[in-house]
C-alpha positions in Angstrom: 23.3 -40.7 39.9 21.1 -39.5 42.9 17.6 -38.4 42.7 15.5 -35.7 44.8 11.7 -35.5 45.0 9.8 -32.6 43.6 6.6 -32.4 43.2 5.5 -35.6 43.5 7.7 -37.0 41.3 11.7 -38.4 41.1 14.3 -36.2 39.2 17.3 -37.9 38.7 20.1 -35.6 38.8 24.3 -35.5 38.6 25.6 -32.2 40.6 29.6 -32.4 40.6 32.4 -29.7 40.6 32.8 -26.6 42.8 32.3 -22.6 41.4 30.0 -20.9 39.9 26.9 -23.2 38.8 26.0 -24.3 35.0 22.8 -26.2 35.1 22.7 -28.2 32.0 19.3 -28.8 30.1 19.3 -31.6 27.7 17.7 -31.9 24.3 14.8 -34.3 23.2 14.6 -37.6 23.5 18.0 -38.0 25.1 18.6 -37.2 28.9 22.0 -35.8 30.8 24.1 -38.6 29.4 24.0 -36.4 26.4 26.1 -33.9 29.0 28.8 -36.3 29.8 31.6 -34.0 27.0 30.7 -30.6 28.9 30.8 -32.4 32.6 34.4 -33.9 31.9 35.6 -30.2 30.3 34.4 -27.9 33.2 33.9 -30.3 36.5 37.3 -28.8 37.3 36.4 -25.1 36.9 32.5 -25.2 37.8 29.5 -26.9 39.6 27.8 -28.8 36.4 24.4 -29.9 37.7 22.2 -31.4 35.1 19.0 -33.6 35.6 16.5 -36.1 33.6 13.6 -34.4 32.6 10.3 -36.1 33.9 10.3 -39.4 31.4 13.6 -39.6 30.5 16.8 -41.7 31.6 16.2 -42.3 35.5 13.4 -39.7 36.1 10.3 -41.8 35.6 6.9 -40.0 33.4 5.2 -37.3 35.7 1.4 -37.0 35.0 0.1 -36.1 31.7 2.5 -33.9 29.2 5.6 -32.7 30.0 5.4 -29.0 29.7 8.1 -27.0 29.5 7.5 -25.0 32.1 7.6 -28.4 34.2 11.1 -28.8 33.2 12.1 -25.5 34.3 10.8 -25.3 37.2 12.7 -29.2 38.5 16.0 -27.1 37.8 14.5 -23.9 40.1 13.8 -27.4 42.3 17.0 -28.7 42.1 19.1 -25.7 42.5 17.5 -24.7 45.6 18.2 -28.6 46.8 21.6 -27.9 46.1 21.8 -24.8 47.8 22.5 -22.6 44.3 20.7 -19.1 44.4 22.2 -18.6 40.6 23.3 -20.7 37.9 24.3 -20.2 34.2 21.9 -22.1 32.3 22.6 -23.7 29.2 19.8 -25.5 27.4 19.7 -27.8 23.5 17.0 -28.2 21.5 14.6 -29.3 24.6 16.3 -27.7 27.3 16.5 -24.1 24.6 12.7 -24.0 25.8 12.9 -24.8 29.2 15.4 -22.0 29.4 12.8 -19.0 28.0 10.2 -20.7 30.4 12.8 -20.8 33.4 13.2 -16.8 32.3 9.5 -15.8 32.3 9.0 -17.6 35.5 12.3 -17.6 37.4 14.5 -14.8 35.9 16.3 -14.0 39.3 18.0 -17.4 38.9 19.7 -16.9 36.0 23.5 -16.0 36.1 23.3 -16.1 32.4 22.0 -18.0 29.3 23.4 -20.2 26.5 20.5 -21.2 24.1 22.1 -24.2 21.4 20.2 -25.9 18.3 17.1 -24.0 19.8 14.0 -21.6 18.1 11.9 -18.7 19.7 8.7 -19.9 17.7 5.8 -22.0 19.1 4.9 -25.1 16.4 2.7 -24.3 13.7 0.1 -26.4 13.0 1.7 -29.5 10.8 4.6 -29.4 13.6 2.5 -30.1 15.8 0.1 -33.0 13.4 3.8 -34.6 13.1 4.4 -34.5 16.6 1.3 -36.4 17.4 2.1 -38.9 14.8 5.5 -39.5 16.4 4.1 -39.9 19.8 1.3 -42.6 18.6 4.1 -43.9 17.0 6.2 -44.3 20.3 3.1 -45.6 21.9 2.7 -48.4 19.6 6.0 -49.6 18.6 8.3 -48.3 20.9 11.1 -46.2 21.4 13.6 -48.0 19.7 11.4 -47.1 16.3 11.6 -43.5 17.8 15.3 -43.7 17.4 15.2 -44.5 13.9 12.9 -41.6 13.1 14.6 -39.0 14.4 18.3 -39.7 14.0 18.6 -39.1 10.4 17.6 -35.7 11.2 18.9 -34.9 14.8 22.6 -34.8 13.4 24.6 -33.5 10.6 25.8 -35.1 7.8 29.6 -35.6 9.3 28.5 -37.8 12.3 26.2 -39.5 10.0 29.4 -39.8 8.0 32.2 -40.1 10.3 31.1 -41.3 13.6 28.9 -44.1 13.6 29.8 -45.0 17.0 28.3 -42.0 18.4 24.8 -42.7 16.4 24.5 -46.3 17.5 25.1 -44.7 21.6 22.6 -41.9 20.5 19.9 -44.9 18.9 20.8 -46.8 22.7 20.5 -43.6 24.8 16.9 -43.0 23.0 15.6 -46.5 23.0 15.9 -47.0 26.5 13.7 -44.1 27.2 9.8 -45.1 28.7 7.6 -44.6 25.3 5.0 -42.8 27.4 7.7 -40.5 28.4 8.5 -39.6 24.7 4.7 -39.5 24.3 4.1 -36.7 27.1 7.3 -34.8 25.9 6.1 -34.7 22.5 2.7 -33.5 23.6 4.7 -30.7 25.9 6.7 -29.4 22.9 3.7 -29.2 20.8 1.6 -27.0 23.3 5.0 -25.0 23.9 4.3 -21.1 24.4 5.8 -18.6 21.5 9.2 -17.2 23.2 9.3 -14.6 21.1 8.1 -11.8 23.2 10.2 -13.5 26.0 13.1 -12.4 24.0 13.7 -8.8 24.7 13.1 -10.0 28.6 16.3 -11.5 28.4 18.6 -9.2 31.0 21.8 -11.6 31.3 24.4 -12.5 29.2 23.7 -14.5 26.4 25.6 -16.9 24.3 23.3 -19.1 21.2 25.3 -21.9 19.9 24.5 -24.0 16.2 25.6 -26.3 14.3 26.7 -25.2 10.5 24.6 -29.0 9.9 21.4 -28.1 12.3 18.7 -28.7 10.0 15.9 -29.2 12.6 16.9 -25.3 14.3 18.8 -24.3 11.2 21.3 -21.0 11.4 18.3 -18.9 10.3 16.4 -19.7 13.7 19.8 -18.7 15.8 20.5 -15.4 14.1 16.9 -14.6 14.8 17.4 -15.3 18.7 20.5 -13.2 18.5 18.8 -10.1 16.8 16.0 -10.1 20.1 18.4 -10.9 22.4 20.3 -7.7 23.7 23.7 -8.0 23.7 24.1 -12.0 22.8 26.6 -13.3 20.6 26.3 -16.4 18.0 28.9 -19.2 17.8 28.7 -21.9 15.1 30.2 -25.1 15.6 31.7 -26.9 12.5 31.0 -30.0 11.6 28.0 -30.9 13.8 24.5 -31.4 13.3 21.3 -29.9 16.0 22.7 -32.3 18.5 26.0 -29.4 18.6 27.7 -29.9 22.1 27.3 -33.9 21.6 28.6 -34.1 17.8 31.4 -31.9 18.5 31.8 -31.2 21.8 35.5 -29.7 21.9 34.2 -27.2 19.1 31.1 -26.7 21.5 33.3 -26.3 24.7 35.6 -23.8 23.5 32.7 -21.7 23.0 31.1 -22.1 25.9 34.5 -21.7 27.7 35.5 -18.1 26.4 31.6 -17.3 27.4 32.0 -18.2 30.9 35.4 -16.6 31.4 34.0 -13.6 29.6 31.5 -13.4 32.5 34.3 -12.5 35.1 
């Protein structure tokens, strides 16, 4: 793990491979563990950069909420670090909207796109009354009773079925996160910008990826990207839940695989 400074803050990032870049966006409240599947399946073929948002795993809380537009603009950061004028960009849940603000505000970095377990739409008002709930509940008992809030939701019924040693590294992965970093991420996704009209500015090749189990970003929300996206394609991945490319990552991969060598 290394970490770069940007903007007065530390990212903690993992850059390894050589190729073409795919920087990796991770989902809320994980952090680019959540990557580790993808890293090990494409190291070989491609430079996988991914990063800790600001409050998550080794990238300590920036100041005030995490915006999304914050987020996108420490992988702009980061790929210029690393020397990378252009990346693929592949964002879940989280990282889905740091992708549409990274193309409103940085579309000339973008090789192309892969938007998983994501939605255009802004919260409506009791998303964002829940959200606020959550966070005061992070604030005052922790992260750890984050976990258990979100987990029966943030994967499908076959993980919470068959792979119980993947929700208790999931309940680890979010309990370790700062509260106050949950707290300012909740706070960014509730002010989050309708991506709707961002749609149709969407020039590069585009690949949206769900679960058949997502019921946070159900099917619904994917075919809707796919019918304002020009040109993009939907893949469904069997058996998982909103948390796709960690619950099953060789169905997730293969997709994402036949996407990138379809880009040559």
């Amino acid at each position: 793990m290394m970490k770069v400074r940007i903007a007065g803050g530390d990212v903690a990032y993992d850059a390894r491979g050589k190729g073409e870049a795919l920087l990796l966006l991770h989902a809320f409240p994980l952090g680019l563990v959540m990557w580790d599947p993808q890293v090990s399946a494409f190291a070989s073929s491609h430079h996988v950069i991914r990063f800790d948002a600001r409050g998550f795993g080794g990238s300590p809380p920036g100041d005030g909420l995490l915006t999304m537009e914050r987020i996108a603009d420490d992988g702009v950061a980061l790929l210029d670090h690393l020397g990378v004028s252009r990346a693929v960009v592949c964002g879940l849940s989280m990282g889905g909207y740091a992708a549409f603000a990274m193309v409103r505000r940085h579309p000339d970095r973008l090789k192309a796109l892969v938007l998983a377990d994501t939605r255009a739409g802004a919260d409506g008002a009791t998303a964002r009354t829940a959200r606020a709930a959550q966070a005061d509940k992070a604030r005052k008992e922790g992260s750890a009773a984050i976990a258990d809030a979100v987990l029966p939701r943030l994967v499908g019924e076959t993980t919470h079925k068959q792979r119980p040693e993947l929700l208790a590294r999931l309940r680890e992965t979010i309990a370790a996160n700062p509260p106050r970093g949950i707290a300012d991420a909740l706070a960014g996704l509730a002010a989050r910008a309708d991506s709707t009209p961002t749609l149709r500015e969407i020039r590069v090749p585009t690949l949206v990826v769900c679960g058949d189990e997502d019921v946070l970003t159900p099917l619904a929300e994917s075919e809707a990207l796919v019918g304002g996206i020009a040109g993009s394609r939907l893949e469904v991945v069997p058996g998982a839940g909103h948390l796709s490319s960690v619950e099953n990552p060789e169905g997730f991969n293969v997709a994402l695989r036949k996407f990138l060598s379809d880009l040559h």
